[in-house]
C-alpha positions in Angstrom: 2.4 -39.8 -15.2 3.1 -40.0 -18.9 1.0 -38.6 -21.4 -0.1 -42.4 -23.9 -2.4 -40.9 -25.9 -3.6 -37.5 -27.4 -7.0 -37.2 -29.9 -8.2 -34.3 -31.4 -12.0 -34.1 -31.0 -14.1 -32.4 -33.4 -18.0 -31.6 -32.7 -20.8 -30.1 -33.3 -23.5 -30.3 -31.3 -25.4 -26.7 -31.2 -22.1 -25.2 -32.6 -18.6 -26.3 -33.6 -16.1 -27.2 -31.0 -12.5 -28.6 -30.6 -11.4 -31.1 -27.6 -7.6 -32.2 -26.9 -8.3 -34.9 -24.9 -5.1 -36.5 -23.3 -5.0 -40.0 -22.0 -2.0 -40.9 -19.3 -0.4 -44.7 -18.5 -1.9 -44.6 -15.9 -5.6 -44.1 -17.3 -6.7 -40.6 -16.2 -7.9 -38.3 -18.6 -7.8 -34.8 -19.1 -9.7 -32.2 -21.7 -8.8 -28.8 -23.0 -10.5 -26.5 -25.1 -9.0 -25.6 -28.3 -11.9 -23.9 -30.3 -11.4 -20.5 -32.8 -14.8 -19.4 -33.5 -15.1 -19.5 -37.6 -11.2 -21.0 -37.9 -11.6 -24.2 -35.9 -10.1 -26.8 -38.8 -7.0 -24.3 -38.0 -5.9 -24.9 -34.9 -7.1 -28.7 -35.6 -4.6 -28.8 -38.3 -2.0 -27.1 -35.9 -2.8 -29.8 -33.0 -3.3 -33.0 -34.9 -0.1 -32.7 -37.4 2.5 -30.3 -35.4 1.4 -30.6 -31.5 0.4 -34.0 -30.6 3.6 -36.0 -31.6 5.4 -34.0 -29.4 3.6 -34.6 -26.4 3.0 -38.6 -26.3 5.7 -39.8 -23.4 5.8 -36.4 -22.2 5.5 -36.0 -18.4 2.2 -34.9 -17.4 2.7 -32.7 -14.2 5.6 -30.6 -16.1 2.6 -28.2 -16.8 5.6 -24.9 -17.0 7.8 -26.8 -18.7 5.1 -28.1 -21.4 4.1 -24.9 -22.3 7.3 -22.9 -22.5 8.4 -26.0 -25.2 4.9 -25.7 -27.1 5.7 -21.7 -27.4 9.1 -21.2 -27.4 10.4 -24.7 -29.6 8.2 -23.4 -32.4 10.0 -20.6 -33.0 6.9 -18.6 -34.5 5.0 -17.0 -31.9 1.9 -15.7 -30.5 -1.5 -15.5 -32.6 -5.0 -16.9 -32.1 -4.1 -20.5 -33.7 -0.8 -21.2 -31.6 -2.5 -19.9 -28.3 -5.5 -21.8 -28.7 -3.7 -24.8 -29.6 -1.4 -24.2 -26.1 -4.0 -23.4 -24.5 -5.5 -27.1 -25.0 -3.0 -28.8 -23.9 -2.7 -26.7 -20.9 -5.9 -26.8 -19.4 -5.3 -30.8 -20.5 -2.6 -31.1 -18.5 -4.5 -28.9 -15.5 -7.1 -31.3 -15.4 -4.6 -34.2 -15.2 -3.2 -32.7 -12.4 -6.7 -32.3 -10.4 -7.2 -35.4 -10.9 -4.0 -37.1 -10.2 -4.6 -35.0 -6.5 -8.3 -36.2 -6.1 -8.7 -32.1 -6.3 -10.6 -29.3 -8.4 -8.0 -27.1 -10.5 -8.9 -24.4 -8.2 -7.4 -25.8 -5.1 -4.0 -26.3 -6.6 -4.0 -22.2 -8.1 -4.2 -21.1 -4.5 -8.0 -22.1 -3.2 -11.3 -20.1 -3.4 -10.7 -16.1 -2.7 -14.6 -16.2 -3.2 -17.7 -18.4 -3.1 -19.0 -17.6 -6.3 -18.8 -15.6 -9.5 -20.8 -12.7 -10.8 -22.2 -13.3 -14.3 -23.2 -11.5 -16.7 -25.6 -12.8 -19.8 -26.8 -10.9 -22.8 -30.0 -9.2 -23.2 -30.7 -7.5 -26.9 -33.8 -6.7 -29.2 -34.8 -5.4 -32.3 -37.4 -2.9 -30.6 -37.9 -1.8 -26.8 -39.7 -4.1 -25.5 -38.2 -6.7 -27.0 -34.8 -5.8 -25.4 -37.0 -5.3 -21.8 -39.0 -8.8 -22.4 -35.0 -10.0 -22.6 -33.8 -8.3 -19.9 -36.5 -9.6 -17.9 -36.0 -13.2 -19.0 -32.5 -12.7 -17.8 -33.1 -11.6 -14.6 -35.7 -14.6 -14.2 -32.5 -17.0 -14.7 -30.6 -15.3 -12.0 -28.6 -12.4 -13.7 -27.8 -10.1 -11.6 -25.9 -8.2 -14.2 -26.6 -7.7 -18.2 -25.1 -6.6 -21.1 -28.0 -4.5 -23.5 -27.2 -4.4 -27.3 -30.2 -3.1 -29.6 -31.1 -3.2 -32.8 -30.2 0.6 -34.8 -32.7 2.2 -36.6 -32.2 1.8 -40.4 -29.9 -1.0 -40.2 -31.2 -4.4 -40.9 -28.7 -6.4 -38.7 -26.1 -5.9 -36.6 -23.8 -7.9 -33.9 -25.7 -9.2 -30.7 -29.4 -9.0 -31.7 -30.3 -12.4 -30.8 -33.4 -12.1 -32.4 -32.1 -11.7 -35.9 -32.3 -15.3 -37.1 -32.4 -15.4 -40.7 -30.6 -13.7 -43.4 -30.8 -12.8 -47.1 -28.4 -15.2 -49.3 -27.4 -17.3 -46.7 -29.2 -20.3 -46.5 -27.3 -20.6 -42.4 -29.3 -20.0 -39.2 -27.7 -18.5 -36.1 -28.0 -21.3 -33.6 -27.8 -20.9 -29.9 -28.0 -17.2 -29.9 -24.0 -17.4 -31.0 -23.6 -15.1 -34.4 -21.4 -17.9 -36.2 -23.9 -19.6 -39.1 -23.2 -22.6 -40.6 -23.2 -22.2 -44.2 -21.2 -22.0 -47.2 -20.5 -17.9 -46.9 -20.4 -15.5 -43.9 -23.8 -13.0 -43.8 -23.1 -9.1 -44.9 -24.4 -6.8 -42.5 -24.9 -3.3 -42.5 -23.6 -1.0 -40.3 -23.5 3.0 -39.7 -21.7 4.5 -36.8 -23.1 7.9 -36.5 -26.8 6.6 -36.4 -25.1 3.8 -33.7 -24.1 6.7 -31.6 -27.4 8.8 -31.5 -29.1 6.0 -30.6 -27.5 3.9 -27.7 -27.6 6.7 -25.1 -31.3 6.7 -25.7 -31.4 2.8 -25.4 -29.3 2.9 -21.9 -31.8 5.9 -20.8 -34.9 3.7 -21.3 -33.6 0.9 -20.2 -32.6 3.2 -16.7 -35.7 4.3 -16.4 -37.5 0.7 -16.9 -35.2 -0.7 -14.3 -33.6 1.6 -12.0 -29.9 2.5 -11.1 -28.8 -0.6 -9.0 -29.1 -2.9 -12.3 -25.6 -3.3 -13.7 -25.4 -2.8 -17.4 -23.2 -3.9 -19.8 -22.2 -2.7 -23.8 -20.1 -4.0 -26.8 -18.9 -1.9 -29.0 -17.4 -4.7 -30.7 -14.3 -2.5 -32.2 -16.4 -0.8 -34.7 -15.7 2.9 -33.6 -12.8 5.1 -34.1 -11.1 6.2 -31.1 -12.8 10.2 -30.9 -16.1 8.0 -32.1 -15.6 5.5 -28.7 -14.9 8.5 -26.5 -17.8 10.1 -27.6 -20.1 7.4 -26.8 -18.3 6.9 -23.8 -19.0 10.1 -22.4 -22.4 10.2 -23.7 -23.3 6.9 -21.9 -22.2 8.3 -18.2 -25.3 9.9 -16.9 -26.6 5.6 -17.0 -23.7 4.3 -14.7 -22.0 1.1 -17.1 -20.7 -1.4 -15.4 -18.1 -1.5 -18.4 -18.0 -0.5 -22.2 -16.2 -3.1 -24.0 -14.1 -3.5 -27.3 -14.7 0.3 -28.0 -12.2 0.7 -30.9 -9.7 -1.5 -32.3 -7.2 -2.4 -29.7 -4.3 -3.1 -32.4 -4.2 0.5 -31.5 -3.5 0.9 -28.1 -2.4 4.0 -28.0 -5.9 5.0 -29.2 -7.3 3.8 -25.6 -5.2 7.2 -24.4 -7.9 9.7 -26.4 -10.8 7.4 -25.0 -9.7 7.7 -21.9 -8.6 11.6 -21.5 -12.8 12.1 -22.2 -14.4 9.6 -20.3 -14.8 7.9 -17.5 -17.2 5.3 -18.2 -15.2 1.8 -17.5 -13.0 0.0 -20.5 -12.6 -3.7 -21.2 -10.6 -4.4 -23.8 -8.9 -8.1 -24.4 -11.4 -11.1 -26.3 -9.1 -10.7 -29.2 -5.9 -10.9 -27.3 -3.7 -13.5 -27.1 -1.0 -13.5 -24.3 0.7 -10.7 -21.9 2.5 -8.8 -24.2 -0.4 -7.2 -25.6 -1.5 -6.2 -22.8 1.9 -4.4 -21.6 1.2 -0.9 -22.4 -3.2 -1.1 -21.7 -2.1 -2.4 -18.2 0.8 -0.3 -17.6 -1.0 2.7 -18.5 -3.8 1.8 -16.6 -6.2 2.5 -19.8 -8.5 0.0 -19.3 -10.4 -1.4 -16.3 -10.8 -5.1 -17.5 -9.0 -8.0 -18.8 -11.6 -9.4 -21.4 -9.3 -12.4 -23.2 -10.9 -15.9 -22.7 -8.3 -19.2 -21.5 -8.9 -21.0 -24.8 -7.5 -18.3 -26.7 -4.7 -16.9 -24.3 -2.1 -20.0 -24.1 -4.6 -21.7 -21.2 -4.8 -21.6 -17.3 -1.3 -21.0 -16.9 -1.0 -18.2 -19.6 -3.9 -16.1 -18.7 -3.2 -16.5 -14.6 -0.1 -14.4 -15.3 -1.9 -11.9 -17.5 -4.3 -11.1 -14.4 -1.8 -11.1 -12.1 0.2 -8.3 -13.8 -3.2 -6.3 -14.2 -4.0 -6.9 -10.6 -1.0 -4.6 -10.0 -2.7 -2.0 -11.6 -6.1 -2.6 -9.8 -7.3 -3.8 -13.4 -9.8 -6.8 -13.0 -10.7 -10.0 -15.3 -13.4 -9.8 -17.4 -12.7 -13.9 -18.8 -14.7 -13.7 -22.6 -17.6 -16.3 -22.4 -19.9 -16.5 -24.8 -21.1 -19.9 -26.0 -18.2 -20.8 -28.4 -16.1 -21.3 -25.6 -16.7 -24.7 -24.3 -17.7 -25.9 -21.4 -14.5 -27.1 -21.1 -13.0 -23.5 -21.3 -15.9 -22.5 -19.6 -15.0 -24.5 -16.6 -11.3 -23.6 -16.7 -12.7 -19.7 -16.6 -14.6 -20.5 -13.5 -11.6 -22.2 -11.3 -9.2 -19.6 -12.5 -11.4 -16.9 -11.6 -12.6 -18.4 -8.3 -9.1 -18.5 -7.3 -7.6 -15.1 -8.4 -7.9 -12.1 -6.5 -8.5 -9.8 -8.8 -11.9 -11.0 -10.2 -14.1 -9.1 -12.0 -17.2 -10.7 -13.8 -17.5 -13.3 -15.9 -19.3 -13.2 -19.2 -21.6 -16.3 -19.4 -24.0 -17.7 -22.0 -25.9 -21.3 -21.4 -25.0 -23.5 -24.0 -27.5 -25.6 -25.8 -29.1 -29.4 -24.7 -27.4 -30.9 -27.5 -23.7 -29.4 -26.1 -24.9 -30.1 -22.5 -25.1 -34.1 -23.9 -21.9 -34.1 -24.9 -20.0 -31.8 -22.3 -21.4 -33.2 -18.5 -20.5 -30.5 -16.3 -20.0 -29.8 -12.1 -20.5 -26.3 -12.4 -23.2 -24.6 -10.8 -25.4 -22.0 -11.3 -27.2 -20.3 -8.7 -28.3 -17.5 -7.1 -26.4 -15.0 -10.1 -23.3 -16.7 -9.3 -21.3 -19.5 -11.0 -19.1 -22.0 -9.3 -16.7 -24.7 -10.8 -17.5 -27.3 -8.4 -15.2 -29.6 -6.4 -15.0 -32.7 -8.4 -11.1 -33.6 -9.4 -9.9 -31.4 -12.2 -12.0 -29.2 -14.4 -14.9 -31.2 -13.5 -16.0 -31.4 -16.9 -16.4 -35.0 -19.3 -16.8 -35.9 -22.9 -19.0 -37.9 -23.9 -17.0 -39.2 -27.2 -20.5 -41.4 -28.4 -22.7 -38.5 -28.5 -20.4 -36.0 -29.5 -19.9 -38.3 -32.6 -23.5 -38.0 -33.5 -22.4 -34.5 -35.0 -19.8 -34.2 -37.1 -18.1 -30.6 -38.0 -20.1 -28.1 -40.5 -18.3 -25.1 -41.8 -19.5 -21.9 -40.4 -18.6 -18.1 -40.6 -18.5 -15.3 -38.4 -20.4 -12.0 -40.1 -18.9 -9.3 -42.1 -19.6 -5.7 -42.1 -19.8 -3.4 -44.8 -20.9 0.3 -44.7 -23.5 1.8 -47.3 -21.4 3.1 -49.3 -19.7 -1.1 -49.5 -16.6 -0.3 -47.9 -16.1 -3.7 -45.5 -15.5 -2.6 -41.9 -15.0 -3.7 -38.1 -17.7 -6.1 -37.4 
């Protein structure tokens, strides 16, 4: 089964997105998801001029093989570009292979270890009863878990208000509740920890109160804290039971996760920014986080991130797969078969995407009852529709910025 023909698929539908798409002599095709939310023309750059001629007449079932060439044959290593780029060609390959067996990807990892996934979706609001009205909504479309961000008193906008749609100076919109706006500049927002930290415990408190203790509940710190700054919300947020806080500091600094953890015990997940195993070595090893939060698209692909999880799963650490809606549904789907076939699954973060990206992504996976499932049609189970996704072309679009009041630019 060779590998004829390899495109690079640009779209953008509700929001940007990158497709390998890889075309075998024998006529089955096969999709991966290579999209880098705000740096997409990267890693389409990377694909189209330095990975593609490499991989017509390759054999397509030499999945290992493919991607120890694609890493180690470069030379340079690692990063979000080169792991998303592998990462396409590796769920690619995967979906080849499903279909080549007349089976869904997660038969050939080992078969179901469970007959659904938990989800969780995101509620947020400006005020409380906004962020209740969302939680509510969620909980109409099945969530049976949710991750609250709210709006801060004083600050105008800040990551994961859904709500906050338009912006001064920027003429962008945020689109399918996904913080990337397409425009010519990224949006300035505002942001001011200490005022963050007096007022998320009483957030999580109402929130409690509204909906009792069985609710699981979800919070992204989204690296903005310093470590004695993410212990001290951690601790603070224990009387309300998290099911996890994520992304509480800066994980270049692992060692940071140490402090966080000698103070609290509220769960950890750490990871969306991570790339493959080795930065995970030390978090793992010294069991200082609780969840494995890096998506397939950006961690080198199926085969990549199985290996990841199955070195946390020695340390009773659980995924956590990153989901929101600029992973495809193509990465989406590989998410969903990877996690229905580990052990050590977790949750899995999921956002709907848009009608428009539905149109051009068709889809097998389900959605029911709280639980996701990849389906059992051969391979991923997802298609492109290459006519409609033509109907919208790339637009450039940024991810925010924060700066503090004083205009010193900080963790967003």
């Amino acid at each position: 089964m060779r590998i004829e023909r390899a495109e690079v698929i640009v779209t953008s539908p509700d929001r940007n997105f990158v497709t390998l798409k890889l075309t075998t002599d024998d006529g089955l095709t096969g999709l991966g998801d290579a999209t880098l939310n705000g740096r997409e023309q990267a890693v389409v750059a990377y694909l189209a001029e330095h990975v593609v001629p490499l991989l017509l007449g390759r054999d397509a079932h030499r999945i290992e093989d493919t991607w120890q060439f694609l890493y180690r044959s470069a030379y340079w290593r690692r990063g979000p570009v080169t792991m998303a780029a592998i990462a396409s060609v590796d769920m690619a390959l995967w979906d080849l292979k499903g279909k080549a067996a007349g089976l869904p990807v997660y038969q050939l990892l080992g078969g179901a270890s469970r007959t659904g996934l938990l989800a969780y979706g995101h509620a947020s609001g400006r005020d409380e009863q906004e962020l209740f009205d969302s939680v509510r909504s969620h909980q109409e479309q099945g969530y049976r878990a949710i991750r609250i961000q709210a709006a801060v008193p004083g600050l105008k906008s800040i990551y994961g208000i859904a709500s906050n749609a338009t912006y001064d100076g920027n003429t962008g919109v945020r689109y399918d509740h996904e913080p990337a706006q397409r425009g010519g500049l990224p949006n300035e927002e505002d942001w001011d920890t200490r005022s963050y930290l007096r007022h998320i415990p009483t957030v999580f408190e109402a929130v409690r109160n509204e909906f009792g203790p069985e609710l699981p509940l979800l919070h992204d710190g989204h690296h903005r804290m310093t470590p004695i700054q993410a212990a001290q919300l951690g601790k603070s947020l224990e009387p309300y039971g998290l099911f996890w806080l994520e992304d509480c500091t800066p994980a270049e600094n692992q060692e940071a996760l140490r402090l966080v953890r000698q103070h609290t015990t509220t769960p950890l997940a750490i990871g969306e920014i991570f790339n493959t195993v080795w930065d995970y070595q030390q978090i793992v090893r010294e069991q200082l986080v609780d969840y494995v939060r890096s998506a397939v698209t950006h961690t080198g692909g199926i085969t990549h991130l199985k290996k990841v999880l199955d070195y946390a799963s020695q340390y009773q650490i659980k995924s956590g797969m990153h989901g929101p809606t600029d992973i495809s549904p193509v990465g989406m789907a590989a998410a969903m078969h990877l996690g229905l076939a580990i052990h050590n699954f977790g949750i899995q973060e999921y956002m709907r995407h848009g009608e428009k990206t539905d149109a051009v992504f068709q889809q097998s996976y389900t959605w029911q009852n709280g639980l996701l499932h990849p389906g059992d049609q051969p391979g991923l189970g997802v298609e492109l529709d290459t006519d409609e996704a033509g109907k919208y072309p790339y637009v450039r679009a940024y991810l925010p910025y924060n700066r503090l009041a004083d205009g010193t630019v900080h963790d967003w």
